[in-house]
N, CA, C and O atoms as CSV, one atom per row, in Angstrom:
chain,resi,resn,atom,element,x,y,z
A,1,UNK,N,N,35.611,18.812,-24.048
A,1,UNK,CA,C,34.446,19.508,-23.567
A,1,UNK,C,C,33.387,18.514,-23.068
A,1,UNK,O,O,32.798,18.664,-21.997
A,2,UNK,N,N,33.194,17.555,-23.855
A,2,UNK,CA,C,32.323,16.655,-23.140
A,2,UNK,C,C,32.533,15.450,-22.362
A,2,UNK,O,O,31.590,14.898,-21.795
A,3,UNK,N,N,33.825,14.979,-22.301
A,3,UNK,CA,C,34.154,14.882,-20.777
A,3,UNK,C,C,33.797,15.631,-19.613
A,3,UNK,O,O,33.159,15.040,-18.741
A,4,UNK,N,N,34.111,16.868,-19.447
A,4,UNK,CA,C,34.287,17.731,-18.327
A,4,UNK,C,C,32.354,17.931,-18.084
A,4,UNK,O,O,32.013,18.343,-16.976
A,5,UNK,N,N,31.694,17.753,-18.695
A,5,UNK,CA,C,29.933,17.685,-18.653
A,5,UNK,C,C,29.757,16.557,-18.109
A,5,UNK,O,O,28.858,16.425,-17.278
A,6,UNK,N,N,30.632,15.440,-18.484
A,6,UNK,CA,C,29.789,14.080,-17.817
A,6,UNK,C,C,29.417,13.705,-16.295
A,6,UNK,O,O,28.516,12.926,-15.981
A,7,UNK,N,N,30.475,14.563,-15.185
A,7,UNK,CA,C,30.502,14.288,-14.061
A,7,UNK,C,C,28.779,15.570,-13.348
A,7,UNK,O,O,28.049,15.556,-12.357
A,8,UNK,N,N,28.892,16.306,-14.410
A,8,UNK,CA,C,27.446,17.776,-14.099
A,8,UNK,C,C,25.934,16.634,-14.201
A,8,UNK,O,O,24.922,16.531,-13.507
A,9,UNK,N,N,26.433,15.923,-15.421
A,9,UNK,CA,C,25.205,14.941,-15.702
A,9,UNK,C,C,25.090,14.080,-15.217
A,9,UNK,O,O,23.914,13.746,-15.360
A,10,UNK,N,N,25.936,12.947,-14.289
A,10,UNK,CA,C,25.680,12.162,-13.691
A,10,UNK,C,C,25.157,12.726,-11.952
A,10,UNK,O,O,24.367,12.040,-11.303
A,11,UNK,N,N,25.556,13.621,-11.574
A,11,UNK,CA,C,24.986,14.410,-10.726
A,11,UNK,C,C,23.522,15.001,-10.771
A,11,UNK,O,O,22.758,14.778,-9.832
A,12,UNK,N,N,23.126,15.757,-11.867
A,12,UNK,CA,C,22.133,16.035,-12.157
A,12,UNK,C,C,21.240,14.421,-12.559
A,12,UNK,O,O,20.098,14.133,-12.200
A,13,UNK,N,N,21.928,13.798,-13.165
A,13,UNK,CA,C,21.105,12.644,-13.168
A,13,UNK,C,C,20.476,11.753,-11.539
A,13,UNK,O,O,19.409,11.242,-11.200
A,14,UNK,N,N,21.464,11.903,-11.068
A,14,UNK,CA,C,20.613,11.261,-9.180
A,14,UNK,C,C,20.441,12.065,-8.427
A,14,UNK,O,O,20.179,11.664,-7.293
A,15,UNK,N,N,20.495,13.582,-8.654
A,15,UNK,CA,C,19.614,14.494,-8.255
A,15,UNK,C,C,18.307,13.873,-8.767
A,15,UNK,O,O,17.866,12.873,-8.201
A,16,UNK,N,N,17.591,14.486,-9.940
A,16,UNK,CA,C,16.280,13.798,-10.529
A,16,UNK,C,C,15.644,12.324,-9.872
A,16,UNK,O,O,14.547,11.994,-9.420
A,17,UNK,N,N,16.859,11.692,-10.066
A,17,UNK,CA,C,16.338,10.394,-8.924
A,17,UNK,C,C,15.858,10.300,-7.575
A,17,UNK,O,O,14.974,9.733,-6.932
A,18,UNK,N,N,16.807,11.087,-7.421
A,18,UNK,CA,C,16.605,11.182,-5.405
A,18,UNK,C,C,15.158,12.018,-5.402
A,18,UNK,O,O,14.363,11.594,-4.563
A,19,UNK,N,N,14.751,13.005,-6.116
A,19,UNK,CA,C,13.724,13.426,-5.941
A,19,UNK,C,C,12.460,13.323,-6.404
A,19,UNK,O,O,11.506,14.092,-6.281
A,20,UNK,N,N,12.594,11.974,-7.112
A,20,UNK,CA,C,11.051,11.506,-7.950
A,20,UNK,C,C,11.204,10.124,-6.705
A,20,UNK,O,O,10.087,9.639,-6.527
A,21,UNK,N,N,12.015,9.601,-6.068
A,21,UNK,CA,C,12.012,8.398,-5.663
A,21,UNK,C,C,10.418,8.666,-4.373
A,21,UNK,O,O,9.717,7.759,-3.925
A,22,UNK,N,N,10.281,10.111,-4.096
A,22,UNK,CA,C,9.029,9.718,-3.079
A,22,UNK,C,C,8.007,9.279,-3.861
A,22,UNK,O,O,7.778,8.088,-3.649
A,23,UNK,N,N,7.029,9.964,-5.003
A,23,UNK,CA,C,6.680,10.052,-6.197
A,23,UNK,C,C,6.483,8.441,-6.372
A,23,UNK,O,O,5.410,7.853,-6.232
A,24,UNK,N,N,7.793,7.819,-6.720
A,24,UNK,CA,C,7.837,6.459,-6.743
A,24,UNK,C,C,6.972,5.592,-5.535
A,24,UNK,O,O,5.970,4.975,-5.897
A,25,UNK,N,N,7.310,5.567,-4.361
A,25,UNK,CA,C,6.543,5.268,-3.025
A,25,UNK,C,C,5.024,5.543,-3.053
A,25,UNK,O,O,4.193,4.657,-2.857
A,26,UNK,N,N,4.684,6.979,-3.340
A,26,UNK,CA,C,3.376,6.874,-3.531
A,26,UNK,C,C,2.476,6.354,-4.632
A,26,UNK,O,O,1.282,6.129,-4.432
A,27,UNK,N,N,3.015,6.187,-5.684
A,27,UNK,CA,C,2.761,5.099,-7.105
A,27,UNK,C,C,2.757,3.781,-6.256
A,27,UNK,O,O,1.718,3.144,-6.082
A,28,UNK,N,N,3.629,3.507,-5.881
A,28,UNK,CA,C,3.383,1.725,-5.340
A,28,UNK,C,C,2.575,1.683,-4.477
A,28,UNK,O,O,2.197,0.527,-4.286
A,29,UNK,N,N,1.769,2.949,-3.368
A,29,UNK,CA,C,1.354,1.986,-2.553
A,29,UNK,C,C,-0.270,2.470,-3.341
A,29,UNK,O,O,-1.303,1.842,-3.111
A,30,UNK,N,N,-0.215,3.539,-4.164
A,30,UNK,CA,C,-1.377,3.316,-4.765
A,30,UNK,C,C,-1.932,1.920,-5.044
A,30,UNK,O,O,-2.912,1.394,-4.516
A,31,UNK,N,N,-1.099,1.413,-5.995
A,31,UNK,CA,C,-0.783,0.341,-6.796
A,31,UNK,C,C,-1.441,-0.603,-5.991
A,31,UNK,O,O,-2.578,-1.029,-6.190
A,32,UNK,N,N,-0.307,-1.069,-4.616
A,32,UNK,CA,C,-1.079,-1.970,-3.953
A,32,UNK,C,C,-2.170,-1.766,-3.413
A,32,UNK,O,O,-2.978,-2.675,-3.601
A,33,UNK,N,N,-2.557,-0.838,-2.747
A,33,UNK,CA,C,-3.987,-0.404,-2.564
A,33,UNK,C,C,-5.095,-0.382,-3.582
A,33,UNK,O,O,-6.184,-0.544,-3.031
A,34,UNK,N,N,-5.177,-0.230,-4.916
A,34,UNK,CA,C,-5.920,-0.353,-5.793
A,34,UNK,C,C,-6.207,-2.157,-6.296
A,34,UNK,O,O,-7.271,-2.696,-6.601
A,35,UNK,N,N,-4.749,-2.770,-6.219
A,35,UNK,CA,C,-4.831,-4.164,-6.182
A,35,UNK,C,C,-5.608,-4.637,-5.664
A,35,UNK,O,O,-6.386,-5.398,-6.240
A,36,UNK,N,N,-5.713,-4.255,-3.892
A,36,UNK,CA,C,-6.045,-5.106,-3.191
A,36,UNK,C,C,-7.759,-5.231,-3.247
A,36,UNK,O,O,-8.543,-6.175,-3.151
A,37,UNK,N,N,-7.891,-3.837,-3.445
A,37,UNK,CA,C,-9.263,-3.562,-4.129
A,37,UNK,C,C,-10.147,-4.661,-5.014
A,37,UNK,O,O,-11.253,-5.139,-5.263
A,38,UNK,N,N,-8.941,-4.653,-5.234
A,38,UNK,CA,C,-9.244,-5.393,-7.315
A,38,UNK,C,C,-10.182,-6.825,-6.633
A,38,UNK,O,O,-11.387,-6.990,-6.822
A,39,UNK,N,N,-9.693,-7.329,-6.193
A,39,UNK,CA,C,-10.207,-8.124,-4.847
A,39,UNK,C,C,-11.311,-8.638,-5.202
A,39,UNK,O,O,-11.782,-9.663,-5.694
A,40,UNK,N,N,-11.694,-7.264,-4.669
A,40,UNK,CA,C,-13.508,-7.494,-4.203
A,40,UNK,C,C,-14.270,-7.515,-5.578
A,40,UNK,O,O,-15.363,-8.077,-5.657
A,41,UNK,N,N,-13.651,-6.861,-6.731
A,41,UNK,CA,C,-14.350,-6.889,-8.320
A,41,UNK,C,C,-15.348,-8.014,-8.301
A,41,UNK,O,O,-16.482,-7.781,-7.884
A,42,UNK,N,N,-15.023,-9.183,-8.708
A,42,UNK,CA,C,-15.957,-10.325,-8.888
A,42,UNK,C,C,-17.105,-10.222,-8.401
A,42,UNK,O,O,-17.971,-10.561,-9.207
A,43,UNK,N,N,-17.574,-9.821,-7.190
A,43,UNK,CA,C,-18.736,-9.692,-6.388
A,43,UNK,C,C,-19.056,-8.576,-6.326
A,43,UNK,O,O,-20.268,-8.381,-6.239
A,44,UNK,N,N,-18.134,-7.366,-6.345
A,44,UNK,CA,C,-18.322,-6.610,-5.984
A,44,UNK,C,C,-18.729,-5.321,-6.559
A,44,UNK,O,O,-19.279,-4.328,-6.084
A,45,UNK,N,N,-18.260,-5.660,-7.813
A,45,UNK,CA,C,-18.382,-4.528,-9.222
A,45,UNK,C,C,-16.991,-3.995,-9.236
A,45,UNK,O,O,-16.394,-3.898,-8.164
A,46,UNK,N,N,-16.283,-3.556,-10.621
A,46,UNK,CA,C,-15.375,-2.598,-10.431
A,46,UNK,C,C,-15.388,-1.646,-9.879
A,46,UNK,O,O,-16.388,-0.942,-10.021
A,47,UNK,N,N,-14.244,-1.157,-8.956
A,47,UNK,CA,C,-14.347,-0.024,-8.090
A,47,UNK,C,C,-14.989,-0.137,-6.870
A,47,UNK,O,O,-14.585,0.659,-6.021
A,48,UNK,N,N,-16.026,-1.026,-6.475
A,48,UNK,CA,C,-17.058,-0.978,-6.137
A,48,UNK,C,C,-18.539,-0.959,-6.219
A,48,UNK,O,O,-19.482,-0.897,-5.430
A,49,UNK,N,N,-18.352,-1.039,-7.509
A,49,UNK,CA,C,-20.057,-0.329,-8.021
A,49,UNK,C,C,-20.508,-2.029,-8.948
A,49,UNK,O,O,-20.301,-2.538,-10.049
A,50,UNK,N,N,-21.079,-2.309,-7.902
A,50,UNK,CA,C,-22.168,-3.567,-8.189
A,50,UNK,C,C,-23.239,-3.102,-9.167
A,50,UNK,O,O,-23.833,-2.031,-9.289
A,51,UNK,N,N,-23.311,-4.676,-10.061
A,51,UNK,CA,C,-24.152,-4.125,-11.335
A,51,UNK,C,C,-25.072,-4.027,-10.575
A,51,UNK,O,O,-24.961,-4.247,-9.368
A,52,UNK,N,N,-26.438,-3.584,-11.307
A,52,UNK,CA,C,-27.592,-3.232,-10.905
A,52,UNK,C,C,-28.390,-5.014,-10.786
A,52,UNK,O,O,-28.183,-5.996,-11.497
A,53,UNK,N,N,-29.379,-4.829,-9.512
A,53,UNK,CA,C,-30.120,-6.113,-9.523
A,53,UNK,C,C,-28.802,-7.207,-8.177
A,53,UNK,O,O,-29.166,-7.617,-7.074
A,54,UNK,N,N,-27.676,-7.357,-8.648
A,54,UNK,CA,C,-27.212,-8.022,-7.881
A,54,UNK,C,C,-27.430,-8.396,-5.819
A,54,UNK,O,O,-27.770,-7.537,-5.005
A,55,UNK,N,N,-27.213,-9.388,-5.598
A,55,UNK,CA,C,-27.063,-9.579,-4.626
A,55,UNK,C,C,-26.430,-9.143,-3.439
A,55,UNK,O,O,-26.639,-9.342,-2.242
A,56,UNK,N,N,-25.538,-8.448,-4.138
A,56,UNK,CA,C,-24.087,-8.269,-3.253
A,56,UNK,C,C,-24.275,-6.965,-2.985
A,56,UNK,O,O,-25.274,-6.745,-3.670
A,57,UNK,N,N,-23.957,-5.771,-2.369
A,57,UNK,CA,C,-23.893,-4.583,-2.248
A,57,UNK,C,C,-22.572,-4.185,-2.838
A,57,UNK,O,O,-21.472,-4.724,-2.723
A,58,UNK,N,N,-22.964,-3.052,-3.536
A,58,UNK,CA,C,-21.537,-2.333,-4.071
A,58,UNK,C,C,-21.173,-1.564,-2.554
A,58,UNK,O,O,-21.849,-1.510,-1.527
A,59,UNK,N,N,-19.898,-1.033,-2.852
A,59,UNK,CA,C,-19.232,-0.766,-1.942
A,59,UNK,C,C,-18.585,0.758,-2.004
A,59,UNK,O,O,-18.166,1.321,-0.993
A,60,UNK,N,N,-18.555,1.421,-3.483
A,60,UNK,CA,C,-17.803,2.638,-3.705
A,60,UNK,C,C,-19.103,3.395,-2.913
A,60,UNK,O,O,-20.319,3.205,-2.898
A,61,UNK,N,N,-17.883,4.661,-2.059
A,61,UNK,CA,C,-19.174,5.637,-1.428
A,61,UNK,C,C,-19.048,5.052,-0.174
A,61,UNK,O,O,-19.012,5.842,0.770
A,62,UNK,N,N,-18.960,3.679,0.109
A,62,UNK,CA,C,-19.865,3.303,2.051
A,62,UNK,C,C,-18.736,4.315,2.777
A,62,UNK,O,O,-17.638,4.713,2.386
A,63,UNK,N,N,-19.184,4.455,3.504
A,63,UNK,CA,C,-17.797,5.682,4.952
A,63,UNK,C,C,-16.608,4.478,5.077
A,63,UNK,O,O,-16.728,3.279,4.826
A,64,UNK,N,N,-15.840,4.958,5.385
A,64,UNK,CA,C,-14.455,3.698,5.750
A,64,UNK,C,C,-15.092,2.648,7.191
A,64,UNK,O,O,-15.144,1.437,7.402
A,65,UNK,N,N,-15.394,3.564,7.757
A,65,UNK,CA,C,-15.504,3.295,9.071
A,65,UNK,C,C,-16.678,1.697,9.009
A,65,UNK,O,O,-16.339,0.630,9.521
A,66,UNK,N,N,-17.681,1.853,8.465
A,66,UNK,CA,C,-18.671,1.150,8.030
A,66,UNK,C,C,-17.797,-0.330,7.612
A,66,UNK,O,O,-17.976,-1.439,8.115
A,67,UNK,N,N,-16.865,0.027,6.594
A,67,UNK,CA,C,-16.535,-0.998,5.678
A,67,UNK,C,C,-15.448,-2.027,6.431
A,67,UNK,O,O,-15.235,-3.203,6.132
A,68,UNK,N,N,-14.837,-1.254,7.474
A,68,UNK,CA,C,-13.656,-1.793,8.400
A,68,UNK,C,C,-14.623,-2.132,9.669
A,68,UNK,O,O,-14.195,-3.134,10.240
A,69,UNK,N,N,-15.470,-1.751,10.115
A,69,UNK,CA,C,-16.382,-2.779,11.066
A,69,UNK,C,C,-17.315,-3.651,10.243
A,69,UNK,O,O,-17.714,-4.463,11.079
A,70,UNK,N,N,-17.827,-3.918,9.217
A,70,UNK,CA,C,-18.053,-5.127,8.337
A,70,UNK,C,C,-16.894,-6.083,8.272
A,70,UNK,O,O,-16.972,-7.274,8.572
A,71,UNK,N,N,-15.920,-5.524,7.897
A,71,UNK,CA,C,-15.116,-6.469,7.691
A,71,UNK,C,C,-14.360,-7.585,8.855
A,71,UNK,O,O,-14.115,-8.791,8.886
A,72,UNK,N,N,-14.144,-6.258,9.869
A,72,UNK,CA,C,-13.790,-6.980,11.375
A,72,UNK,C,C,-14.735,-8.426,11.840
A,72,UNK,O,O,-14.321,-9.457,12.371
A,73,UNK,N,N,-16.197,-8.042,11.404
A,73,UNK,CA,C,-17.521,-8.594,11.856
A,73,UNK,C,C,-17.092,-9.993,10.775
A,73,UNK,O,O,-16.950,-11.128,11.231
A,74,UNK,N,N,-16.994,-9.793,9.901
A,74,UNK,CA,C,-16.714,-11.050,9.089
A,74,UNK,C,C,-15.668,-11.744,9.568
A,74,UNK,O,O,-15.904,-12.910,9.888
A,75,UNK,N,N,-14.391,-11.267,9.725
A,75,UNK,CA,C,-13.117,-11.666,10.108
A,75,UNK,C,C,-13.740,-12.518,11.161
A,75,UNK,O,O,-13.856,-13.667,10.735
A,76,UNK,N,N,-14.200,-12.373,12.422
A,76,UNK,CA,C,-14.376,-13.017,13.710
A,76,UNK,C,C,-15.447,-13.385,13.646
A,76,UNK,O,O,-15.939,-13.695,14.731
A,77,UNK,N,N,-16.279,-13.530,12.483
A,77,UNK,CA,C,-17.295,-14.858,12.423
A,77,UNK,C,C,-19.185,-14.029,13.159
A,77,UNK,O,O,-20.280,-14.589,13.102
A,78,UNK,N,N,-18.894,-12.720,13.713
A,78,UNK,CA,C,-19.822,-12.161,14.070
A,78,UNK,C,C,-21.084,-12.036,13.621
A,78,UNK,O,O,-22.158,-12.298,14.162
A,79,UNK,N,N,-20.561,-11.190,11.556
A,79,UNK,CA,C,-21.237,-11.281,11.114
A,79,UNK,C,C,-21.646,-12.577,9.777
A,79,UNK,O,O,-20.734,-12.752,8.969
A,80,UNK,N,N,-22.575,-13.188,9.625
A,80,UNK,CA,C,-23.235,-14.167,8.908
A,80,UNK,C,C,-22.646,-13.877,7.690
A,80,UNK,O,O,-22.412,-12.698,7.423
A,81,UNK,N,N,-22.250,-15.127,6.578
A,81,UNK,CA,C,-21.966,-14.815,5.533
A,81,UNK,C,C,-21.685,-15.980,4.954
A,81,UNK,O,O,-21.252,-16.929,5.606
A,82,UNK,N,N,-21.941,-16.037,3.429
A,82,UNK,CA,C,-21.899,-17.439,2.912
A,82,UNK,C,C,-20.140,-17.650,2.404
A,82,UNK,O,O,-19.788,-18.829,2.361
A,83,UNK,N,N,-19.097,-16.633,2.045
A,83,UNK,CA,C,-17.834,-16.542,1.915
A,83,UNK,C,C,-17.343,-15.398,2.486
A,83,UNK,O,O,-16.242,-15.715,2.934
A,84,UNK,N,N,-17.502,-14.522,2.661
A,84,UNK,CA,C,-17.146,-13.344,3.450
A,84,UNK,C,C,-16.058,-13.870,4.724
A,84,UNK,O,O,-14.872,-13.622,4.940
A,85,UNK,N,N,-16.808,-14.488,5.245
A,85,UNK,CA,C,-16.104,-14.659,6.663
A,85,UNK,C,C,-14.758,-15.605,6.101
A,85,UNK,O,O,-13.854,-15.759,6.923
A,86,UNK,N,N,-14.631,-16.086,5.074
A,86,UNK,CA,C,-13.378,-16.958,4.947
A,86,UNK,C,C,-12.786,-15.485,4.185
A,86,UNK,O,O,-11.641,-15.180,4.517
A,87,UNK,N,N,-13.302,-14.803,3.453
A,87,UNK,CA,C,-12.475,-13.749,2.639
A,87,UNK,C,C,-11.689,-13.201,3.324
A,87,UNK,O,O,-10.492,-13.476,3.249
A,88,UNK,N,N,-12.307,-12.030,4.398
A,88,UNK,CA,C,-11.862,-11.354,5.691
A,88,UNK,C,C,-10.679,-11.775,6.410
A,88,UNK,O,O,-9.841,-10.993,6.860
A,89,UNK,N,N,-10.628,-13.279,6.523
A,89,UNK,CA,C,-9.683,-13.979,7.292
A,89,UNK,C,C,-8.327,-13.387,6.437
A,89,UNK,O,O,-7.526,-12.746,7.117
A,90,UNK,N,N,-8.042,-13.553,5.078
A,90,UNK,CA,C,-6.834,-13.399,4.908
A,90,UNK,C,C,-6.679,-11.830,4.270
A,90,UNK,O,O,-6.366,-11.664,3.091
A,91,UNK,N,N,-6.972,-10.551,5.322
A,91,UNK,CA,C,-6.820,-10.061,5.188
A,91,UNK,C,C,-5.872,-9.171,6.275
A,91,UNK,O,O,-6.760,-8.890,7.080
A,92,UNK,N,N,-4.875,-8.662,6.719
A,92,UNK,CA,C,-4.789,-7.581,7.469
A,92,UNK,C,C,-5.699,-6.684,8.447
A,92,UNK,O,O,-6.863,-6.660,8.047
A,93,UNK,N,N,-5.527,-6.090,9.383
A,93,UNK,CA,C,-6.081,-4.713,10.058
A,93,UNK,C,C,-5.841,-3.955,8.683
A,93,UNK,O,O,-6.735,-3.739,7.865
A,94,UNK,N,N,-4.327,-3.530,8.521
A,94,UNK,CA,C,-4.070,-2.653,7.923
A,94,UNK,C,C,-4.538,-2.433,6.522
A,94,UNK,O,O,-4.740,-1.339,5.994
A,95,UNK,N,N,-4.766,-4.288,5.686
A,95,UNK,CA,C,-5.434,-4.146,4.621
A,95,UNK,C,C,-6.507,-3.827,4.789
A,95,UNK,O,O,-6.899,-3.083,3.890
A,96,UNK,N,N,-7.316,-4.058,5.635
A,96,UNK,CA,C,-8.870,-3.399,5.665
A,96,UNK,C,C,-9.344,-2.278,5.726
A,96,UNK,O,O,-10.454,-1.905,5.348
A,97,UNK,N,N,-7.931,-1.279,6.548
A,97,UNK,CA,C,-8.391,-0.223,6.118
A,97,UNK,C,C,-8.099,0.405,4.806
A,97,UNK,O,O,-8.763,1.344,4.367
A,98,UNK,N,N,-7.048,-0.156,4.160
A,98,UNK,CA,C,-6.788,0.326,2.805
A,98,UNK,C,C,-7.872,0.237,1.720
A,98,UNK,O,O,-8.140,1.122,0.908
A,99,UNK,N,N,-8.475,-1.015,1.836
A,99,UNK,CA,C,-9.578,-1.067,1.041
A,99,UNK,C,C,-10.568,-0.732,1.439
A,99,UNK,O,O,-11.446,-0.482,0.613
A,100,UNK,N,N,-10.879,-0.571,2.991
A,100,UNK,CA,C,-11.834,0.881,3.224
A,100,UNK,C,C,-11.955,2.148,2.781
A,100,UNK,O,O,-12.977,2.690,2.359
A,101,UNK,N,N,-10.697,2.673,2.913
A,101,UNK,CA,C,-9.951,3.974,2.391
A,101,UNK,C,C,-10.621,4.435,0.993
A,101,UNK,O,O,-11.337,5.413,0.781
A,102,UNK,N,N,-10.041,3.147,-0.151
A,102,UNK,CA,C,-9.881,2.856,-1.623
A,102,UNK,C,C,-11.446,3.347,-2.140
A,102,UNK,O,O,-11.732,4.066,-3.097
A,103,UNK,N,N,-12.546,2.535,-0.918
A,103,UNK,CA,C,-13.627,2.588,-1.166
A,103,UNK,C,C,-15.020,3.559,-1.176
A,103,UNK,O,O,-16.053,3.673,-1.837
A,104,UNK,N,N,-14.102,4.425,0.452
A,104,UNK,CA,C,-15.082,5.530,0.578
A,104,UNK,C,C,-14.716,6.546,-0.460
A,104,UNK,O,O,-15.636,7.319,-0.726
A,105,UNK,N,N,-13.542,6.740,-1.144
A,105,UNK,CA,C,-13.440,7.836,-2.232
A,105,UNK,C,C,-14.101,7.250,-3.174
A,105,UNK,O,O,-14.911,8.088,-3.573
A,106,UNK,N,N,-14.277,5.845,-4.034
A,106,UNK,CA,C,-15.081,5.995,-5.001
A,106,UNK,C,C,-16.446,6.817,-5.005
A,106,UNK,O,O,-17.027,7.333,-4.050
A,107,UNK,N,N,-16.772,6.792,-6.275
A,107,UNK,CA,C,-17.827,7.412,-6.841
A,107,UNK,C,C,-18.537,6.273,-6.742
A,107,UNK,O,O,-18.113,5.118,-6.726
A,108,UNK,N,N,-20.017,6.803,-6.655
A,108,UNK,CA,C,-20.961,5.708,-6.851
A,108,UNK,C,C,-21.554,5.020,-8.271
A,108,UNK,O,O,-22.357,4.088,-8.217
C-alpha cells in the first residue's frame, strides 16, 4: 500500500514546488531590493527615516521620481555632494529605481 502512494507524493510533492517557485522570485527580489536599500542606512536612517537633527535628509515618503533624478544628478556629477556623487556611481539605472521604488512606499 505504501509503495503504490509514493509515486501520488512525489507528484504532489513538485506540484507544491512548481507553484510556490513564483512566490520564491518575488521573496528574492524583495530581498534584493530591501538590501540594496540597506545601503543608504548609515546616512540615511533605517528605511529611510533620518534621525531627527541630522544633516542628511531621510528619504522614506520622497516620490520615486524625485529620488531617481537626485540620484541621476549625483551619478553625472550635476548635483554637488561631499560622497554622493562617488555613491551613485556604483549604482545601476535599474538599481535606482529600485531604491526609489523601496523608498517612496516607506512611511515617514
Amino acid at each position: 500500500m505504501l509503495r503504490s502512494s509514493m509515486p501520488f507524493a512525489k507528484a504532489l510533492a513538485a506540484a507544491l514546488l512548481a507553484l510556490s517557485l513564483p512566490v520564491v522570485a518575488q521573496d528574492s527580489t524583495a530581498l534584493r531590493t530591501s538590501a540594496l536599500a540597506a545601503t543608504c542606512a548609515s546616512c540615511h536612517g533605517t528605511a529611510g527615516r533620518a534621525v531627527n537633527g541630522a544633516s542628511v535628509p531621510g528619504l522614506a515618503g520622497l516620490p520615486a521620481s524625485y529620488v531617481v533624478e537626485q540620484m541621476k544628478a549625483f551619478k553625472v556629477g550635476t548635483r554637488p555632494a561631499t560622497v554622493m556623487h562617488q555613491l551613485a556611481k556604483g549604482y545601476s539605472d535599474a538599481q535606482i529605481d529600485q531604491i526609489a521604488a523601496y523608498f517612496a512606499v516607506q512611511k515617514e
